[in-house]
BATOR-630925 format. One record per residue: chain; residue in three letters; x, y, z of N, C-alpha, C in turn. Coordinates in steps of 0.2 Angstrom, whole numbers, padded with zeros to 4 digits. Atoms other than C-alpha are relative to their C-alpha. Example, Ala and Ser with C-alpha at 12.3 -4.5 7.8 and 13.67 -1.06 7.14 Angstrom:
REM residues 2
NODE   chaine   residu    n.c1    n.c2    n.c3   ca.c1   ca.c2   ca.c3    c.c1    c.c2    c.c3
NODE        A      Ala    0004   -0006    0000    0062   -0022    0039    0004    0006    0000
NODE        A      Ser   -0004   -0006   -0001    0068   -0005    0036   -0004    0005    0003
//
This chain:
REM residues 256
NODE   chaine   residu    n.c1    n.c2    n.c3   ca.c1   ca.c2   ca.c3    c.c1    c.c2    c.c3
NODE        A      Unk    0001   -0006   -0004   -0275   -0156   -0099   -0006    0005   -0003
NODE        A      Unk    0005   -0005    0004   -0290   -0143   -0101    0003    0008    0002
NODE        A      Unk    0000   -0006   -0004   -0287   -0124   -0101   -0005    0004    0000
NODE        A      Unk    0008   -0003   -0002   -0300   -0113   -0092    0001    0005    0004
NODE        A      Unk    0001   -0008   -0002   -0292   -0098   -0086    0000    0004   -0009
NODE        A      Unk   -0001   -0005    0005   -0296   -0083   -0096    0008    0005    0003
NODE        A      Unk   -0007   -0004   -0001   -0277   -0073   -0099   -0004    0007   -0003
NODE        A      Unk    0001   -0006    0006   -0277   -0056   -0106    0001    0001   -0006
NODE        A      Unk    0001    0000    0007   -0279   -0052   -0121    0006    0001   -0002
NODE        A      Unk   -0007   -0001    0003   -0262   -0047   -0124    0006   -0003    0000
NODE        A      Unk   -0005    0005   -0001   -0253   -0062   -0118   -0002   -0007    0001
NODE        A      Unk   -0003    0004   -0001   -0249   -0079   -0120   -0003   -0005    0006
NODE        A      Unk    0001    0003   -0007   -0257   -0092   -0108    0008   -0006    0001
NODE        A      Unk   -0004    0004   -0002   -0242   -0104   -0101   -0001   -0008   -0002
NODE        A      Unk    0002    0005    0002   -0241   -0121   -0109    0004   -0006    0002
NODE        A      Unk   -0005    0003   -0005   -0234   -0136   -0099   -0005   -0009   -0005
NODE        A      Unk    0001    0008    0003   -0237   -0156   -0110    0001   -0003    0006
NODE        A      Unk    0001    0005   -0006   -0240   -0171   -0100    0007   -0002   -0001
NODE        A      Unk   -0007    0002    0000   -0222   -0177   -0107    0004    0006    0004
NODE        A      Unk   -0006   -0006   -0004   -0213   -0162   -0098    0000   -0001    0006
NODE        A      Unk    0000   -0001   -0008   -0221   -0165   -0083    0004   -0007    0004
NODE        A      Unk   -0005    0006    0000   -0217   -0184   -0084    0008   -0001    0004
NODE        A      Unk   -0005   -0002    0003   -0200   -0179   -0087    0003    0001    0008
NODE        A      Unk   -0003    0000   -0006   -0197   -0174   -0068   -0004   -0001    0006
NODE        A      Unk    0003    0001   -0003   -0200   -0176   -0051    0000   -0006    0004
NODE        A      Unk    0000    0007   -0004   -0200   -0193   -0038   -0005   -0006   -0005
NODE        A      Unk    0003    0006    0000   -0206   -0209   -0043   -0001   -0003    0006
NODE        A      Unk    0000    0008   -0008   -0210   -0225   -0033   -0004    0002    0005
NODE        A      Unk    0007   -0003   -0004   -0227   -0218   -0024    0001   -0006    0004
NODE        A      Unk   -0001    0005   -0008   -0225   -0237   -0013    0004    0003    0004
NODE        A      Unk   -0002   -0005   -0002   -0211   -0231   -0009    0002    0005    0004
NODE        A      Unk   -0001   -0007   -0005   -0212   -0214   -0002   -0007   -0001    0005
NODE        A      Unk    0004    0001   -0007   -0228   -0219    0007    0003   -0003    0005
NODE        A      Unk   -0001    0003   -0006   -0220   -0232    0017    0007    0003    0003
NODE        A      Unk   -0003   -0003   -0003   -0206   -0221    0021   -0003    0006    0003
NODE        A      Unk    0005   -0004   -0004   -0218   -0209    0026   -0004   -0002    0006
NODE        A      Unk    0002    0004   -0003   -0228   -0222    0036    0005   -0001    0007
NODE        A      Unk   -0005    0003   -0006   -0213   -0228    0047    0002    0008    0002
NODE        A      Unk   -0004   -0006   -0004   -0206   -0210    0050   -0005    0002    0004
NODE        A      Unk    0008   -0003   -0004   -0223   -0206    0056    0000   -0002    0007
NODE        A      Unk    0000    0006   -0006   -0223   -0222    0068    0006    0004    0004
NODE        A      Unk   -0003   -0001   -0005   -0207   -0215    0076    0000    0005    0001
NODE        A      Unk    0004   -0008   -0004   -0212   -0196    0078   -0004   -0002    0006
NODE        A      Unk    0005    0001   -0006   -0225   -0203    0087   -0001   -0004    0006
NODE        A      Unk   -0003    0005   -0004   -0215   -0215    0097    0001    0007    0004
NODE        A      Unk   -0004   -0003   -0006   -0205   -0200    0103   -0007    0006    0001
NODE        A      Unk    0003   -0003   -0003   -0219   -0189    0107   -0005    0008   -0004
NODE        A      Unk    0000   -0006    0005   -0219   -0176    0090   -0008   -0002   -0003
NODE        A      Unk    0006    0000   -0001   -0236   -0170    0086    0000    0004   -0007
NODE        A      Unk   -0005   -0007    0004   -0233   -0161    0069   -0009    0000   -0005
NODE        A      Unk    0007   -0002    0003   -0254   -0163    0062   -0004    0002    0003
NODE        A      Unk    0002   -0008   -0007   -0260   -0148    0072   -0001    0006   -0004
NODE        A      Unk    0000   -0008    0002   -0269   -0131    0068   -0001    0006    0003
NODE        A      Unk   -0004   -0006   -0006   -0259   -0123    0082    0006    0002   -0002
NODE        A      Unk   -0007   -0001    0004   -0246   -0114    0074    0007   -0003    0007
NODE        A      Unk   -0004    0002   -0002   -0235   -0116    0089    0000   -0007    0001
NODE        A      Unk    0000    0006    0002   -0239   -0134    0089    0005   -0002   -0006
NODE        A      Unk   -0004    0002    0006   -0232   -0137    0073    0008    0002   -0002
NODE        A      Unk   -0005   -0006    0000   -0219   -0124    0074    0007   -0007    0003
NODE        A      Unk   -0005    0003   -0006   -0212   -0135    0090    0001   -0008   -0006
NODE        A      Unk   -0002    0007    0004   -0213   -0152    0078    0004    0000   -0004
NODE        A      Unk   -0004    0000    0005   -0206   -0147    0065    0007    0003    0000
NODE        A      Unk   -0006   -0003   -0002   -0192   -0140    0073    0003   -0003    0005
NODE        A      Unk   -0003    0005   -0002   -0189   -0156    0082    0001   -0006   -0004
NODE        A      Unk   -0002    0003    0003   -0188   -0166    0066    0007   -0001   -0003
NODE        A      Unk   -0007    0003    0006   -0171   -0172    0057   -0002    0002   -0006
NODE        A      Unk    0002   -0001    0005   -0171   -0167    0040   -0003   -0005   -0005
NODE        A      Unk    0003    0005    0002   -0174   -0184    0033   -0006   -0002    0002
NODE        A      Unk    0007    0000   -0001   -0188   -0186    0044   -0006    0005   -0002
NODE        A      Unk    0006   -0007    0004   -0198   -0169    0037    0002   -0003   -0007
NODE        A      Unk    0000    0002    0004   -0193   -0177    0021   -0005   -0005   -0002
NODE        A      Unk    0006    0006    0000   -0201   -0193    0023   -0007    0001    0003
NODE        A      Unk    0006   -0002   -0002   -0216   -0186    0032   -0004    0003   -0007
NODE        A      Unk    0003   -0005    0008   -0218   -0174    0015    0000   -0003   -0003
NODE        A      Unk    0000    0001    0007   -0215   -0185    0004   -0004   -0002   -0006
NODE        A      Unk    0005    0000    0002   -0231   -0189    0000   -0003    0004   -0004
NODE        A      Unk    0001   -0006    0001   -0235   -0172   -0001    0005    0003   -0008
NODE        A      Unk   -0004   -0004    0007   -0220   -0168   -0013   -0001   -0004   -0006
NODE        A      Unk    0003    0003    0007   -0224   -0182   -0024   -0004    0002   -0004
NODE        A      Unk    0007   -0002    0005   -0241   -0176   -0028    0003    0009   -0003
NODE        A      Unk   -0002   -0010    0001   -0233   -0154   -0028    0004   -0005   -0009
NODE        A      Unk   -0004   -0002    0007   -0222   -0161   -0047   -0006   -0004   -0004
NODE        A      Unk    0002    0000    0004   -0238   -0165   -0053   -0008    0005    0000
NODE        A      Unk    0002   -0003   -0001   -0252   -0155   -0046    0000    0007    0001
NODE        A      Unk   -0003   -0010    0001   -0244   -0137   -0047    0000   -0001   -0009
NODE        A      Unk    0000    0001    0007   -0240   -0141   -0066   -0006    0000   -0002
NODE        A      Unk    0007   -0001    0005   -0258   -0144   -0071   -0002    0006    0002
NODE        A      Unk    0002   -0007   -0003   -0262   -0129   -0059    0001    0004   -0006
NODE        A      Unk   -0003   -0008    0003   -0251   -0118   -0070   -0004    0001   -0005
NODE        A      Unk    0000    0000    0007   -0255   -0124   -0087   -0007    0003   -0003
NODE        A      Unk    0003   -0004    0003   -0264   -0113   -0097   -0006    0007    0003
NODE        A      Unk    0002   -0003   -0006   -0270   -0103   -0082    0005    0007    0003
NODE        A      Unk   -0001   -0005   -0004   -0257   -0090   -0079    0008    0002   -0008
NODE        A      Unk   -0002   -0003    0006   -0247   -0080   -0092    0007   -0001   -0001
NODE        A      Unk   -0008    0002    0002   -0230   -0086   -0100    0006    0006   -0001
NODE        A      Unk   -0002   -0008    0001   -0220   -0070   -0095    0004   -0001    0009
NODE        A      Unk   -0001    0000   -0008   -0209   -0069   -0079   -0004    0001    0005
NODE        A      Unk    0004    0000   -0005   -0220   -0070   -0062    0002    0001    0005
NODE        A      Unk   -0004    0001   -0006   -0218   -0065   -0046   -0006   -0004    0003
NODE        A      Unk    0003    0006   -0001   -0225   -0079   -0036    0003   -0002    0006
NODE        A      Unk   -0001    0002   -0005   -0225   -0084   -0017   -0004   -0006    0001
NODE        A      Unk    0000    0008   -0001   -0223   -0102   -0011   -0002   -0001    0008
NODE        A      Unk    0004    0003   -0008   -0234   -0105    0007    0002   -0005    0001
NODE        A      Unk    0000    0007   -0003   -0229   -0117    0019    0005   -0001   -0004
NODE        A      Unk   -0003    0001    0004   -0214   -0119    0009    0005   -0007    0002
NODE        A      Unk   -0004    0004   -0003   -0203   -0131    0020    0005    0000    0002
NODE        A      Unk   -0007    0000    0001   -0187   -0137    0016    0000    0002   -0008
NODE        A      Unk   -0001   -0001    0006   -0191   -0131   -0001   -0002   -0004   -0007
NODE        A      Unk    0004    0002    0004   -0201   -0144   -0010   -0004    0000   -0005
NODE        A      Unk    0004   -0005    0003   -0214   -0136   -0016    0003    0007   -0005
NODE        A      Unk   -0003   -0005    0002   -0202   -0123   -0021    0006   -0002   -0007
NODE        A      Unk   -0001    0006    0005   -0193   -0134   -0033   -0004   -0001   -0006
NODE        A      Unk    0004    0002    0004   -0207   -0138   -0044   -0003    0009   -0002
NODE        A      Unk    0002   -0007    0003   -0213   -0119   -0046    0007    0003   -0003
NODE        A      Unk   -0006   -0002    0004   -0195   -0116   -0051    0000   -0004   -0006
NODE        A      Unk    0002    0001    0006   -0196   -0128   -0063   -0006    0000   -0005
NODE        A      Unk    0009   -0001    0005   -0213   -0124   -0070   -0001    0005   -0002
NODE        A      Unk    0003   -0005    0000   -0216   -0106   -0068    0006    0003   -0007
NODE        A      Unk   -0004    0000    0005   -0209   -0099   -0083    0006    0006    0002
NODE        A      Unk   -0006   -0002   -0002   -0192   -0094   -0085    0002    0008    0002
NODE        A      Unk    0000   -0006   -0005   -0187   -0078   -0073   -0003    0003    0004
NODE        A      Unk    0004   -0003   -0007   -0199   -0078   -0062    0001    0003    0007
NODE        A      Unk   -0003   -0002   -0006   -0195   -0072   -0045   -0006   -0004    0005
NODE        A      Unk    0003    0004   -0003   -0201   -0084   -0031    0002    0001    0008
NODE        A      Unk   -0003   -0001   -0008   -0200   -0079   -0012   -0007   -0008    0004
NODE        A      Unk    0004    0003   -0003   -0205   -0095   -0001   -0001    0002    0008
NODE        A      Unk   -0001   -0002   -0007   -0213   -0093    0017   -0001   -0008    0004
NODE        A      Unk    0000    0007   -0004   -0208   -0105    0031   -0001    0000    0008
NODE        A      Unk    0002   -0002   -0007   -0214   -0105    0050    0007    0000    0004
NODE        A      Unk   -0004    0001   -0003   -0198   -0111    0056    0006    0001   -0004
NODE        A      Unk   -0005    0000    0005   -0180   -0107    0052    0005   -0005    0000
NODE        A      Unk   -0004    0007    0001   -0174   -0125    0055   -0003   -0002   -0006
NODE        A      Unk    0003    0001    0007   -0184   -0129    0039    0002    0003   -0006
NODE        A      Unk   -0003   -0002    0005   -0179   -0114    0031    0008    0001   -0002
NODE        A      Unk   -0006    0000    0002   -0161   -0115    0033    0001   -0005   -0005
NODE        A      Unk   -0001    0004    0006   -0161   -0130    0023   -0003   -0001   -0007
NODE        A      Unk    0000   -0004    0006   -0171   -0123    0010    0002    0003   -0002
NODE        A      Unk   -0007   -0004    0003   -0158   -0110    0008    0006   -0005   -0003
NODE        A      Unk   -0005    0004    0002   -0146   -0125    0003   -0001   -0001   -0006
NODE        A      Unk    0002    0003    0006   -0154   -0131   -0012    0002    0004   -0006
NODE        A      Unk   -0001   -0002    0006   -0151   -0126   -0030   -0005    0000   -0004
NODE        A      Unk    0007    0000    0002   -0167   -0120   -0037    0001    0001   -0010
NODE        A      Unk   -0002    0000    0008   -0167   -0123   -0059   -0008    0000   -0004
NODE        A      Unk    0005    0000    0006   -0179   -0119   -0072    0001   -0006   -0005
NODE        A      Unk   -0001    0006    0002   -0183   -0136   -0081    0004    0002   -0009
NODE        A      Unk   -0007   -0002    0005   -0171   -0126   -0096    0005   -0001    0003
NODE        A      Unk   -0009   -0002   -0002   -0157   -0127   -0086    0002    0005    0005
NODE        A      Unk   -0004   -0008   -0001   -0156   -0110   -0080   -0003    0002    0007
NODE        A      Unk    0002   -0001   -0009   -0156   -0106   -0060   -0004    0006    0001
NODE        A      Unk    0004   -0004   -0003   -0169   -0098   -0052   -0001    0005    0004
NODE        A      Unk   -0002   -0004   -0005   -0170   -0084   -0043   -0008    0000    0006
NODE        A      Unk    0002    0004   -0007   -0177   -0091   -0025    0004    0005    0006
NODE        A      Unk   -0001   -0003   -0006   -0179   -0082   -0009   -0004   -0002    0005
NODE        A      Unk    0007    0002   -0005   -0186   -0086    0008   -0001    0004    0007
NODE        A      Unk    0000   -0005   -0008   -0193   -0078    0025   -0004   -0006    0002
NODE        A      Unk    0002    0004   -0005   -0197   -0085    0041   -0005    0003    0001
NODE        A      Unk    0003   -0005   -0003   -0213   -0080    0045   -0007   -0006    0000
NODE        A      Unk    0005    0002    0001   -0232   -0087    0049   -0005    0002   -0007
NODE        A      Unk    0001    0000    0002   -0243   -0089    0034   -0006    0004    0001
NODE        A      Unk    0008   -0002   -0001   -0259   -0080    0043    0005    0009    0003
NODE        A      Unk    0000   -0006    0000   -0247   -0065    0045    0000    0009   -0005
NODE        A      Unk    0001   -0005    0002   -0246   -0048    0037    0009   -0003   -0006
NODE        A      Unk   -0003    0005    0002   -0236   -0057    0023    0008    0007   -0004
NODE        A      Unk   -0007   -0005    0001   -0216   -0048    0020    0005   -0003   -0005
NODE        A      Unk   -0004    0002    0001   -0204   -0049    0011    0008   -0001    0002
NODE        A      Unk   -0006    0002   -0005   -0185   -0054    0014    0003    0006    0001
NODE        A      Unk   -0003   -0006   -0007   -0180   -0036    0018   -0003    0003    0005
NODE        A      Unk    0006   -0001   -0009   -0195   -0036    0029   -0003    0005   -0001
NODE        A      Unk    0006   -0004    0005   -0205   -0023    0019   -0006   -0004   -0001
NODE        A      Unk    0008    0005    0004   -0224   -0031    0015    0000    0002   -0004
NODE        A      Unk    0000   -0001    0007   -0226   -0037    0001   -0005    0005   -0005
NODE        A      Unk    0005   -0007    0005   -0233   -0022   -0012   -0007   -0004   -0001
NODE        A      Unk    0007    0001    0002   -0252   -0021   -0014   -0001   -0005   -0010
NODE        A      Unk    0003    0003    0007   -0258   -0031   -0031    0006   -0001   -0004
NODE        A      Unk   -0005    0000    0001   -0241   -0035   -0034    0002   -0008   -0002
NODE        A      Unk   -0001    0005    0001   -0242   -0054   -0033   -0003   -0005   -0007
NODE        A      Unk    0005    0003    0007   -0247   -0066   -0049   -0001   -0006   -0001
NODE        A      Unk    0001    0007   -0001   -0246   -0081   -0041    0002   -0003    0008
NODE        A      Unk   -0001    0002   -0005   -0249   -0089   -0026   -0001   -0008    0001
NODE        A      Unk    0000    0006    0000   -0246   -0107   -0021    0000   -0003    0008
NODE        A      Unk   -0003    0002   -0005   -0247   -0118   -0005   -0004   -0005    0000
NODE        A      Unk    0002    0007    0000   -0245   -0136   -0004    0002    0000    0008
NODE        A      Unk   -0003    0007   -0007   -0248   -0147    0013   -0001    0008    0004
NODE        A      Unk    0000   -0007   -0003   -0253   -0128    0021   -0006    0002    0004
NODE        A      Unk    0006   -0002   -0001   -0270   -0123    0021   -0006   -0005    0001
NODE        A      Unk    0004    0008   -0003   -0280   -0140    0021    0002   -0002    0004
NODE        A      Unk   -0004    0004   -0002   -0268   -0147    0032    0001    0003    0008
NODE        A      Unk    0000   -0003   -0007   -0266   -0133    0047   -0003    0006    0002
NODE        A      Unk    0004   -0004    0001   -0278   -0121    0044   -0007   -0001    0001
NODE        A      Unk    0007   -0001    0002   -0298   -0118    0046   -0004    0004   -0002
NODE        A      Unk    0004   -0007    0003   -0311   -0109    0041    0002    0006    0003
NODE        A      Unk   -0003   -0007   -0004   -0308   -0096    0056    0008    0003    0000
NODE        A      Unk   -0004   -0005    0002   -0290   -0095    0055    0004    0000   -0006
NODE        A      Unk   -0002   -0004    0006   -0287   -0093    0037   -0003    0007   -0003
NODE        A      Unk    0005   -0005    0000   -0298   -0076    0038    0008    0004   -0003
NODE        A      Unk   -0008   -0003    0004   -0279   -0067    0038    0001    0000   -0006
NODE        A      Unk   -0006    0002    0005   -0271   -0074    0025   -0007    0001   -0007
NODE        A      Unk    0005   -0002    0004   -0288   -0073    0014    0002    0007   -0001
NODE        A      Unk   -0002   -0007    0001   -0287   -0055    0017    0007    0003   -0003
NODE        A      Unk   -0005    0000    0003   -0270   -0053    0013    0002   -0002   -0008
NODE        A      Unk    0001    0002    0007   -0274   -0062   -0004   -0003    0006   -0003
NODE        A      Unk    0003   -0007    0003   -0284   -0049   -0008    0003    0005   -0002
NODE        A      Unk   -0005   -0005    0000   -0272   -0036   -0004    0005   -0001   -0006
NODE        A      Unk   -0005    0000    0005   -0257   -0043   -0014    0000   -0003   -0006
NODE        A      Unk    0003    0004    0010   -0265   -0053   -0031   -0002    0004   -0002
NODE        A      Unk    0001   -0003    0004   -0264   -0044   -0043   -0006   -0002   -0004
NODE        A      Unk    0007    0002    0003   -0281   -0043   -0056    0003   -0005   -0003
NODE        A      Unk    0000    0006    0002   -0284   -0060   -0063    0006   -0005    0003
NODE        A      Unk   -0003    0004    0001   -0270   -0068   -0053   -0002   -0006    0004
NODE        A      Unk    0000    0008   -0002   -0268   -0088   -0048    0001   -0004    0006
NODE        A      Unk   -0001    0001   -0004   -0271   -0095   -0034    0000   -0009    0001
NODE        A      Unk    0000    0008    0000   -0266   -0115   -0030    0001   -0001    0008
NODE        A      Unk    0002    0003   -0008   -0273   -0120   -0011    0002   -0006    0000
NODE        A      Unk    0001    0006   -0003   -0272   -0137   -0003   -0005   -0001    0004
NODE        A      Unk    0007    0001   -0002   -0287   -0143    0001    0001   -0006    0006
NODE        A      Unk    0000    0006   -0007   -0287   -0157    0018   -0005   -0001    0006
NODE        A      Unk    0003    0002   -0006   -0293   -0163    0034   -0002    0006    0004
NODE        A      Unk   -0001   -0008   -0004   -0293   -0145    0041   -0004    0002   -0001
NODE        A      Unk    0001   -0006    0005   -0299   -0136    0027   -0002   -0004   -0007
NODE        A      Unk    0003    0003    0005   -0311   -0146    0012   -0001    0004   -0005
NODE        A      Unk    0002   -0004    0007   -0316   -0140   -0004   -0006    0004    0001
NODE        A      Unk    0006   -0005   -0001   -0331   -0135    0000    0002    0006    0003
NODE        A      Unk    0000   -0005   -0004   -0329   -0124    0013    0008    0002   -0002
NODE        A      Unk   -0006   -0004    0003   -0311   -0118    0006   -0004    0003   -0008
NODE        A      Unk    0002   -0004    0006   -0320   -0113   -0011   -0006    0006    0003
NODE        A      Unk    0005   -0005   -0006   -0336   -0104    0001    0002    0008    0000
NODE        A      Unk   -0007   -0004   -0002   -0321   -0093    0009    0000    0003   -0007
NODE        A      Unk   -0005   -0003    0004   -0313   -0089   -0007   -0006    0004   -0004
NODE        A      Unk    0008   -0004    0003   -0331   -0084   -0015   -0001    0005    0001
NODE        A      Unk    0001   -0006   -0003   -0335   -0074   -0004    0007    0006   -0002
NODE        A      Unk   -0005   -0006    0000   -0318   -0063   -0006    0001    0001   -0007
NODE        A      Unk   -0002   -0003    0006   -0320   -0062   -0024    0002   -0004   -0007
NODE        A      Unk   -0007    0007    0005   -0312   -0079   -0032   -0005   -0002   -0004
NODE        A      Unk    0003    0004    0003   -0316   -0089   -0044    0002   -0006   -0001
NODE        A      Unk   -0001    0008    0001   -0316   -0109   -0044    0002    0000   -0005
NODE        A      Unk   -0001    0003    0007   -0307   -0116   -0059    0001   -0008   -0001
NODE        A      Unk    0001    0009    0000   -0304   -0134   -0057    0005   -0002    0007
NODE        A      Unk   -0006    0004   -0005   -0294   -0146   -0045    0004   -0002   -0001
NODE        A      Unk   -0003    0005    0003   -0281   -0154   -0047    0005   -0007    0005
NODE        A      Unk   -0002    0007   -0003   -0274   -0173   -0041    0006   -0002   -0003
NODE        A      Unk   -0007    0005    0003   -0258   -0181   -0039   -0002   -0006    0000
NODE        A      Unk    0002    0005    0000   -0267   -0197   -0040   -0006   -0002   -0002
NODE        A      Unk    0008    0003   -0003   -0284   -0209   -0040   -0001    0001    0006
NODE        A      Unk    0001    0001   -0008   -0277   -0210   -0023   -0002    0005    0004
NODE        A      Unk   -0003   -0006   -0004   -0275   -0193   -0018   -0008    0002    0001
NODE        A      Unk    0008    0000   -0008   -0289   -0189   -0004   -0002    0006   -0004
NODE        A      Unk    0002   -0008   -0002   -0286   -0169   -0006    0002    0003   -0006
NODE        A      Unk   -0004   -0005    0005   -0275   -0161   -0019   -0001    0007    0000
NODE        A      Unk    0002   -0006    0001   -0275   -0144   -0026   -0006    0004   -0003
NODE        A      Unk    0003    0000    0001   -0288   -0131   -0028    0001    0007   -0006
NODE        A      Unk   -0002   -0007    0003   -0287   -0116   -0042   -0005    0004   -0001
NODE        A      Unk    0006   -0007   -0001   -0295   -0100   -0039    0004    0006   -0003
NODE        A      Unk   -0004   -0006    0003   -0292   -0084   -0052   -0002    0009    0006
NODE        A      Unk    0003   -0006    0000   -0294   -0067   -0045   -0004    0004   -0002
NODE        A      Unk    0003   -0007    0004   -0307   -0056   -0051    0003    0007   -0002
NODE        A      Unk   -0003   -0008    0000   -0302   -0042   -0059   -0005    0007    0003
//
């Protein structure tokens, strides 16, 4: 791994080995694609349309999924999140509790792996478009890779909205110091309407903090880096769960 965010001077960049990452996380990539592949083929037997960048569209899919069917469809996606958020973090955001929101969150996936990773005590609110999705992320038992349960929370809401917290207050101005979203913004987003949610970034990332996109069919590097330029970011590297992996994540610091 290389690090290439600058930290402040007064603190500790976060340090995550290749053996830690290892260490957790799904195996068996054949596997979860072709569990992936076949649940696909039956969505699309029954009529479910879930890769769309119409929020109601999606909405409506994901909320005619079985749980094991959103699983297998993600699972692709969550294979690559317990390796691609851990390079994200690594030496890139400060060893020190974080508060930190998880985009597009699911059934908690993604939300998993930034419990395990982000360093110990952080506060993490995930946001999910449907509450079929997020009831069963409420299920789960989120653990820092010490042992020690996380403190995880979630709200139902659109990712291009005025973004809240769960007691429905918005989130404080420059308050955030990590933002995440797997399978989100390359995936059901475009240039037009990620305009929101960019603005909203502004608003609550605090100076210098980390931002980890998904890049996709939607929304490319290129023009997902463009965007963030313009509002002040700064590219750091990308990161890949694979040789194979098309898209993966992209990391952008906040200007101070």
């Amino acid at each position: 791994m290389t690090t290439d965010r600058v930290t402040s001077l007064n603190e500790a960049a976060l340090q995550l080995d290749e053996a830690l990452i290892q260490r957790h996380g799904p195996g068996g990539l054949i596997e979860v694609c072709w569990r992936q592949w076949h649940a696909e083929r039956q969505l699309t037997a029954r009529g479910i349309q879930f890769r769309s960048s119409d929020p109601a569209t999606c909405a409506a899919a994901y909320a005619a999924m079985r749980p094991e069917e959103f699983d297998a469809v993600n699972g692709r996606q969550e294979w690559a999140n317990w390796r691609t958020i851990p390079q994200g973090l690594h030496g890139r955001v400060p060893d020190r509790p974080l508060q930190v929101i998880d985009l597009g969150c699911g059934t908690g996936g993604s939300t998993r792996v930034l419990a395990c990773y982000c360093p110990a005590g952080s506060r993490i609110v995930g946001y999910e478009l449907t509450e079929h999705l997020a009831a069963i992320a409420r299920q789960r038992t989120y653990r820092h890779h010490s042992g020690a349960v996380a403190a995880v929370e979630f709200v139902v809401q659109g990712v291009t909205e005025t973004l809240r917290q769960p007691d429905g207050t918005p989130v404080a101005e420059r308050s955030i110091d990590l933002v995440n979203a797997s399978g989100v913004v390359g995936h059901h987003l475009t240039g037009k309407t990620i305009e929101p949610l960019l603005a909203e970034l502004q608003r609550i990332m605090t100076p210098t903090a980390l931002a980890l996109l998904d890049v996709g069919p939607t929304l490319d590097e290129k023009e997902l880096t463009a965007l963030m330029t313009a509002r002040g970011f700064a590219k750091l590297g990308r990161q890949r769960g694979s040789l194979f992996d098309l898209h993966g994540q992209v990391a952008f610091q906040r200007s101070p």
